[in-house]
C-alpha positions as CSV (number, residue, x, y, z in Angstrom):
1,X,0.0,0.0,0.0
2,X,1.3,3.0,-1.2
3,X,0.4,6.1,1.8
4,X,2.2,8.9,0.6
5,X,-0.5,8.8,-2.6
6,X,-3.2,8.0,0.0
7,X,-2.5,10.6,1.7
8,X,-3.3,12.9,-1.3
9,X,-6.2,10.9,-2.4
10,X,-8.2,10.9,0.8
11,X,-7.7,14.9,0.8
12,X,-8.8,15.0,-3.2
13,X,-12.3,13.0,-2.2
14,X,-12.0,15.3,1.0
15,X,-12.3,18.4,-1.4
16,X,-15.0,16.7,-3.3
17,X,-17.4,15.7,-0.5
18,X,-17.4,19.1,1.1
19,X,-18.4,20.4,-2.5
20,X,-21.7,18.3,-3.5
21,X,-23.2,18.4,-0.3
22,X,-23.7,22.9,-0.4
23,X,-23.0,23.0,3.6
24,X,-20.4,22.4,6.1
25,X,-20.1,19.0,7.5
26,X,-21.1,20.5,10.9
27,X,-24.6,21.9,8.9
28,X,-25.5,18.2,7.3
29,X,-25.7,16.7,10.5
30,X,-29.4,16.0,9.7
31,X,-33.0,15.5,11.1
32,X,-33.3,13.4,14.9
33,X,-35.6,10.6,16.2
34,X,-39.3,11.2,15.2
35,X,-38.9,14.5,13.3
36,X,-36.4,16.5,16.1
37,X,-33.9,18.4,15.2
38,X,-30.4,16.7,14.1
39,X,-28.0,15.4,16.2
40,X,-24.1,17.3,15.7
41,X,-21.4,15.6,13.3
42,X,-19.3,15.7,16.4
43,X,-21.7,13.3,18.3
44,X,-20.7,11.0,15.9
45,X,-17.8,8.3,17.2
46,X,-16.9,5.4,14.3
47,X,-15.5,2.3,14.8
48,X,-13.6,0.5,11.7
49,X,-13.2,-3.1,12.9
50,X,-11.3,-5.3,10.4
51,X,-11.6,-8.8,11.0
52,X,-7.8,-8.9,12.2
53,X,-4.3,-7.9,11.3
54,X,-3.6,-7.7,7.6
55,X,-2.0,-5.2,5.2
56,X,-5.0,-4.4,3.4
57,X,-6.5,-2.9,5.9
58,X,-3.8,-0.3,6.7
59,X,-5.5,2.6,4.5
60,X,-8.5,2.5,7.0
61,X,-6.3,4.5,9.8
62,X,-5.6,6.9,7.5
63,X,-8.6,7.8,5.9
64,X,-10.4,7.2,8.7
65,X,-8.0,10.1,10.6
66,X,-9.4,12.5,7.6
67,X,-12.9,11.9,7.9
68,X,-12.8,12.6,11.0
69,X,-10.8,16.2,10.7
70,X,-13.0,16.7,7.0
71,X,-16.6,16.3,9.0
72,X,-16.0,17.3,12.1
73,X,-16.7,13.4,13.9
74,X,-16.3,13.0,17.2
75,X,-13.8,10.4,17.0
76,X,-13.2,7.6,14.1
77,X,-10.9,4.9,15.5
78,X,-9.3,1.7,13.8
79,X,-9.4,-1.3,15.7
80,X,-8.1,-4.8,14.2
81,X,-7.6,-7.0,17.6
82,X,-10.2,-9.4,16.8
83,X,-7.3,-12.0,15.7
84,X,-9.6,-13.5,12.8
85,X,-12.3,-14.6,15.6
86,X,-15.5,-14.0,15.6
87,X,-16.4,-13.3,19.8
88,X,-13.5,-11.5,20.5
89,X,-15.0,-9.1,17.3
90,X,-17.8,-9.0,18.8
91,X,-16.2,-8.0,21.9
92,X,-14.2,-5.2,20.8
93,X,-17.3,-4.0,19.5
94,X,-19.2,-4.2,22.5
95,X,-16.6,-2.4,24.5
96,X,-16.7,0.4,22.0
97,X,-20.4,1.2,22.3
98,X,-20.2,0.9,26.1
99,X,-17.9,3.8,25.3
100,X,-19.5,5.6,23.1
101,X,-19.0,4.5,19.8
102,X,-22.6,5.0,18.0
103,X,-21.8,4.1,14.3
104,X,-19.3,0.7,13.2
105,X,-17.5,-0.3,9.7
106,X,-17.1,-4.0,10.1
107,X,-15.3,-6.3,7.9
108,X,-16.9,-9.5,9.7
109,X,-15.0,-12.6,10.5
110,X,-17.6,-14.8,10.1
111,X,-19.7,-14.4,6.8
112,X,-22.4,-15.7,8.1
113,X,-22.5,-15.2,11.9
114,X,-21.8,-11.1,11.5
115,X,-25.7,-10.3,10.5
116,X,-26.9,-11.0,14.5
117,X,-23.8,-8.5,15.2
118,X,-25.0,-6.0,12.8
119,X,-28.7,-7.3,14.0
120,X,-28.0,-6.6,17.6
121,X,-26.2,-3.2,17.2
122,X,-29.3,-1.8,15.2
123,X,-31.3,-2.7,17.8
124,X,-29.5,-0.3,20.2
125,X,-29.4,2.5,17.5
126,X,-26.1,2.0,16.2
127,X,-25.6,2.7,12.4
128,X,-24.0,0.2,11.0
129,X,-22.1,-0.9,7.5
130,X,-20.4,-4.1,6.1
131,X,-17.2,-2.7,4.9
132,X,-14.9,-4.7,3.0
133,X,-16.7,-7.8,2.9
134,X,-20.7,-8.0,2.6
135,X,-22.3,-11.2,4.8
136,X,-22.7,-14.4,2.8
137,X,-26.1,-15.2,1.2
138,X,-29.1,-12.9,0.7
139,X,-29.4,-11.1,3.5
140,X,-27.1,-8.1,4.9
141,X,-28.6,-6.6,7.9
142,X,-26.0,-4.4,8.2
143,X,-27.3,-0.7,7.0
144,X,-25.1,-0.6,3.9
145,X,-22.0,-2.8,2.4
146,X,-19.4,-0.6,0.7
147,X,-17.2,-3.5,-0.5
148,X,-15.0,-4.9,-3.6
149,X,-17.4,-6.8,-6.0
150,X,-15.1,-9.4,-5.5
151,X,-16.5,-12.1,-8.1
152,X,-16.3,-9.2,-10.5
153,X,-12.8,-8.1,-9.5
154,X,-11.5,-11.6,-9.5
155,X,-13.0,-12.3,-13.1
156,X,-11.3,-9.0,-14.3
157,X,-7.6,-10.2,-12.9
158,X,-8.7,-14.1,-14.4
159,X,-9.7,-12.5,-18.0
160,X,-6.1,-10.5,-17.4
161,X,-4.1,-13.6,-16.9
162,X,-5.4,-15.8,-19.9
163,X,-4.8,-12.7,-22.2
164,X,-1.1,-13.0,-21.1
165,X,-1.3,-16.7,-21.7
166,X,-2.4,-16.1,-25.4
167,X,-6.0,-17.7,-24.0
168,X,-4.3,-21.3,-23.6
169,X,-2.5,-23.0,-20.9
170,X,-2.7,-24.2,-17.7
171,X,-3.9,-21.4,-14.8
172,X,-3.2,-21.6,-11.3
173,X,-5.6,-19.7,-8.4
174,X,-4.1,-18.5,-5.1
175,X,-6.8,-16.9,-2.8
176,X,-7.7,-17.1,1.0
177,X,-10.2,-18.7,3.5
178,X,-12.0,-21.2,2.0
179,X,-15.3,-20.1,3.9
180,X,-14.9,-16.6,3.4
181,X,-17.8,-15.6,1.3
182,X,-15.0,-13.2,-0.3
183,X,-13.3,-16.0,-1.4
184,X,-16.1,-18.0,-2.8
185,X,-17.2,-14.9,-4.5
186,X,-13.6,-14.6,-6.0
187,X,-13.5,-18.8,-6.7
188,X,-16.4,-18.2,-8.8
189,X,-15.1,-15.2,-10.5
190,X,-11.9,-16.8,-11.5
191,X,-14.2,-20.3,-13.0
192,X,-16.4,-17.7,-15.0
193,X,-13.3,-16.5,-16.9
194,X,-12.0,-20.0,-17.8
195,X,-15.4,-21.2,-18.7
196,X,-15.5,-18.4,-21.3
197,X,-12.4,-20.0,-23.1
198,X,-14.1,-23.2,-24.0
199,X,-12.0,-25.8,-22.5
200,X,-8.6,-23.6,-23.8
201,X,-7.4,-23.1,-20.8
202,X,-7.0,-25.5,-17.6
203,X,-8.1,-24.4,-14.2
204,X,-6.0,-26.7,-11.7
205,X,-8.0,-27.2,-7.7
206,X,-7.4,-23.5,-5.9
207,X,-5.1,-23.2,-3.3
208,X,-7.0,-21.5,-0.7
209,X,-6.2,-20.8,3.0
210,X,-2.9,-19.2,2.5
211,X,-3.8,-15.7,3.1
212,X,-3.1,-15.7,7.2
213,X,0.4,-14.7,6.6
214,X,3.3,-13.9,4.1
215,X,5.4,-17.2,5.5
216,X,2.4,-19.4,5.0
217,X,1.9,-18.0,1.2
218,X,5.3,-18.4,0.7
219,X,5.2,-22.0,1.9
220,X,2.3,-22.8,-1.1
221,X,3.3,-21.0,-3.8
222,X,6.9,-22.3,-3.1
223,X,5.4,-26.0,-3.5
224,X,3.0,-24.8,-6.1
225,X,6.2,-24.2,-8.3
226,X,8.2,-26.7,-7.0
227,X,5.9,-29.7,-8.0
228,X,3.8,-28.2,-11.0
229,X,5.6,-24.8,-12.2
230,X,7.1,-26.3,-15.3
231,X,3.3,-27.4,-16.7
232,X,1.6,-23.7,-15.4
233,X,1.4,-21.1,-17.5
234,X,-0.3,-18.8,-15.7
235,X,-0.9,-17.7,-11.9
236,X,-4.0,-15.3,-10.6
237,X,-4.0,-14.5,-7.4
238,X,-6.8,-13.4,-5.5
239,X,-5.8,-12.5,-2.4
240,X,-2.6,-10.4,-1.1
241,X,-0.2,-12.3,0.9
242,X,-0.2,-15.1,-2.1
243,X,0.1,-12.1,-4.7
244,X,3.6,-10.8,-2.9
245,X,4.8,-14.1,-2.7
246,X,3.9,-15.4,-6.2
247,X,5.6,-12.0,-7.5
248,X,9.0,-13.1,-5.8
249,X,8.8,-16.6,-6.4
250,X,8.1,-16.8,-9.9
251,X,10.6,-13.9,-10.8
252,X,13.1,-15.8,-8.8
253,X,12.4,-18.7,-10.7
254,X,12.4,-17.7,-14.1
255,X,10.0,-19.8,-15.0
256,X,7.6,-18.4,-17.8
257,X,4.9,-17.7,-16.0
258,X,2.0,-15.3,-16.0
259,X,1.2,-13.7,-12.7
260,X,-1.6,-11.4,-12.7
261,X,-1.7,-10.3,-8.4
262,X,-4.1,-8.0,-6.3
263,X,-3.2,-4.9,-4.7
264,X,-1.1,-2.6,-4.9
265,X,2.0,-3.9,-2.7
266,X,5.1,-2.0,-3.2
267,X,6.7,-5.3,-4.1
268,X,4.0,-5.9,-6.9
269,X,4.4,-2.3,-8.5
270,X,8.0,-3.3,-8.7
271,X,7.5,-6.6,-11.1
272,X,4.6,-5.0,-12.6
273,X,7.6,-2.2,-14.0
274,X,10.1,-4.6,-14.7
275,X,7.4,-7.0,-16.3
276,X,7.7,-10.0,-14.1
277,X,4.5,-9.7,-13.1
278,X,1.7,-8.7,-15.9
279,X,-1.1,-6.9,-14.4
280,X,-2.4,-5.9,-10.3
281,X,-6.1,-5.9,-9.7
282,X,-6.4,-3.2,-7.2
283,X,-9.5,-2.4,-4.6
284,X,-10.0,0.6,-3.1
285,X,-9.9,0.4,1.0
286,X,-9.1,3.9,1.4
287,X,-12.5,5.0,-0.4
288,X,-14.2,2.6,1.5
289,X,-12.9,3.8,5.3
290,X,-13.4,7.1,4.1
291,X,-16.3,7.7,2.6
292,X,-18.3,4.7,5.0
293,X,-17.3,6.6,8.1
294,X,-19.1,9.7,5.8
295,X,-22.2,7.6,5.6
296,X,-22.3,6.5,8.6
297,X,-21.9,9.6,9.9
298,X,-25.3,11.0,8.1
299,X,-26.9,8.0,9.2
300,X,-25.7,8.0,13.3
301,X,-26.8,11.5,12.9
302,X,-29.9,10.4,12.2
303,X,-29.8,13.3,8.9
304,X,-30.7,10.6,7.0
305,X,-31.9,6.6,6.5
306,X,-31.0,4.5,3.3
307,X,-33.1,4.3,0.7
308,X,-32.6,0.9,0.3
309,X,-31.7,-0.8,3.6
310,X,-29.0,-3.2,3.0
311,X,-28.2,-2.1,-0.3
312,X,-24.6,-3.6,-1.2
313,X,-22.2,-1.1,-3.1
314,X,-19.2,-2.0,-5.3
315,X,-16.6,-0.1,-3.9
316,X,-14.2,-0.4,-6.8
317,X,-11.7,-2.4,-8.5
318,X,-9.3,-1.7,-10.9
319,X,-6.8,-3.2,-13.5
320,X,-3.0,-1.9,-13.1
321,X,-0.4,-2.8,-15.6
322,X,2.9,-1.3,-17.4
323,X,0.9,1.5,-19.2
324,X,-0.9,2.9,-16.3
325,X,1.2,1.7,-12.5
326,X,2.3,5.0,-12.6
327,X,-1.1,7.0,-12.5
328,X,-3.6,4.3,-11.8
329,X,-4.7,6.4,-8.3
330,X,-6.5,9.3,-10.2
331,X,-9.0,6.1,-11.5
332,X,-9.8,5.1,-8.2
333,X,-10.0,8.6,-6.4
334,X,-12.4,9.4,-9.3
335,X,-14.4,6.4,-8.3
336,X,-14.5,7.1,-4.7
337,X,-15.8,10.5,-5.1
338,X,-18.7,9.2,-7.7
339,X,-19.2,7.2,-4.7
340,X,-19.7,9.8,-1.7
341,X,-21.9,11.7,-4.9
342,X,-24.2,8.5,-5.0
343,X,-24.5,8.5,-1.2
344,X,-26.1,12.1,-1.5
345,X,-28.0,11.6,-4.6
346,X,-29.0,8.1,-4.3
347,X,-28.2,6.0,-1.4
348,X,-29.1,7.9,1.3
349,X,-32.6,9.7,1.9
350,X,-32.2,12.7,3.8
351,X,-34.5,15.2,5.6
């Protein structure tokens, strides 16, 4: 992750926030319970809860600091102590709101067991949003996900990867926890793009579950090569601690394969410019810290309810390569601030 350009993409979003919605953020601090008037922007404390400890998430402190000097919040605060556990999440959270805290970004550990958190906290009053990964199945009873469309992004860096391979060969697929519903989403993404080829190209089994930590990628992409890298022509990975490994391992190797990654490592950019690696599939976790603590801001406030409760939101993804790692940000920020637009004009109803 690349902070120096966060740095000034947060503060170009910043800029455009402040311009759409014709107040100050301590003016759209919207209507109360039952018609009174609106609560202040500085009543507002957020919680961003990832799951655990992982490099994507790093962006959220950041652009969570921002939102909080850009609208005036009370507090926004990064916490990522769950340890990949779904009660001691649930803890953290509960200690928050016996603090204070009155409006939560969660990535959930648990796909499926997160709706009774979000459940529970809406009880209580608390606005809520699934950020970074949407519950599995129909149902998201969290007020809004802002998320990757990860079957979507996954196809993208899939499609990317068989281009390289001249639309024949053998592919590979590194991704993360099997039961993650990101992963299945992704898994699904990634057999959509082969299918299209018609039998051209071979998808070998996935290699899931190596996403806890950079050793343990290194461990399976290190055996992936060692006992199938001269039949492989290609390697997608879908989630980041296999993509930095893969990018090492297969440059060290000099075998010729493919590698189309995810994210936007600086280790990644590196290959991508000395063409080691073909093409990055990056999200955008500093739009969604950002402009979700906005939301949920308006909606803590009580300024506003969604239109659509639930609604899920593609935060973003988008394809990197030799022609654009150097300028790919100004894609994204443009995306995040058609996002915080679509909040005002079509996500949120406001009084």
């Amino acid at each position: 992750m690349r902070l120096n350009a966060l740095s000034t993409a947060v503060a170009v979003l910043a800029a455009s926030v402040l311009a759409i919605t014709a107040c100050t953020p301590q003016e759209t601090a919207g209507g109360g319970d039952n018609g009174g008037a609106p609560a202040a922007m500085d009543t507002v404390k957020v919680g961003l809860i990832s799951g655990g400890a992982h490099p994507y998430f790093q962006p959220w402190t950041e652009a969570g600091a921002m939102a909080k000097t850009e609208f005036k919040l009370g507090d926004v605060t990064f916490n990522e102590t769950a340890e990949w556990d779904q009660t001691k999440q649930n803890d953290v959270i509960n200690s928050m709101v016996a603090n204070g805290y009155n409006a939560f970004g969660v990535f959930g550990v648990s796909p499926t067991d997160i709706n009774s958190t979000f459940s529970n906290l809406k009880k209580h009053g608390v606005a809520t949003a699934a950020l970074g990964s949407c519950p599995a199945g129909d149902t998201n009873e969290a007020d809004f996900c802002l998320s990757t469309d990860t079957e979507e992004a996954a196809y993208k860096a899939a499609k990317a990867a068989i281009d390289a391979m001249d639309g024949k060969g053998v592919l590979a697929h590194l991704t993360g926890v099997n039961v993650d519903s990101n992963t299945q989403r992704r898994i699904a993404g990634v057999k959509k793009a082969v299918a299209e080829t018609g039998g051209a190209v071979t998808l070998l089994p996935d290699v899931t579950d190596i996403d806890t930590d950079l050793t343990t990628a290194q461990k399976a992409v290190a055996d992936l090569l060692a006992s199938k890298g001269s039949t492989i022509n290609g390697i997608v990975s879908t989630a980041y601690n296999p993509a930095v490994a893969a990018a090492t391992a297969v440059k060290d190797s000099k075998l010729p394969i493919k590698l189309v990654a995810i994210d936007d490592d600086a280790t990644i950019l590196s290959a991508i410019e000395d063409g080691s690696v073909s093409a990055t599939v990056v999200q955008n976790p500093s739009g969604q810290a950002f402009v979700g603590s906005y939301a949920l801001a308006k909606l803590a406030t009580k300024a506003c309810t969604m239109a659509s409760p639930g609604e899920i939101i593609d935060s973003g993804s988008f394809i990197v390569t030799k022609d654009n790692v150097k300028d790919y940000d100004a894609e994204r920020d443009a995306k995040s601030a058609e996002l915080a637009k679509d909040f005002d004009s079509k996500y949120l109803d406001c009084k």
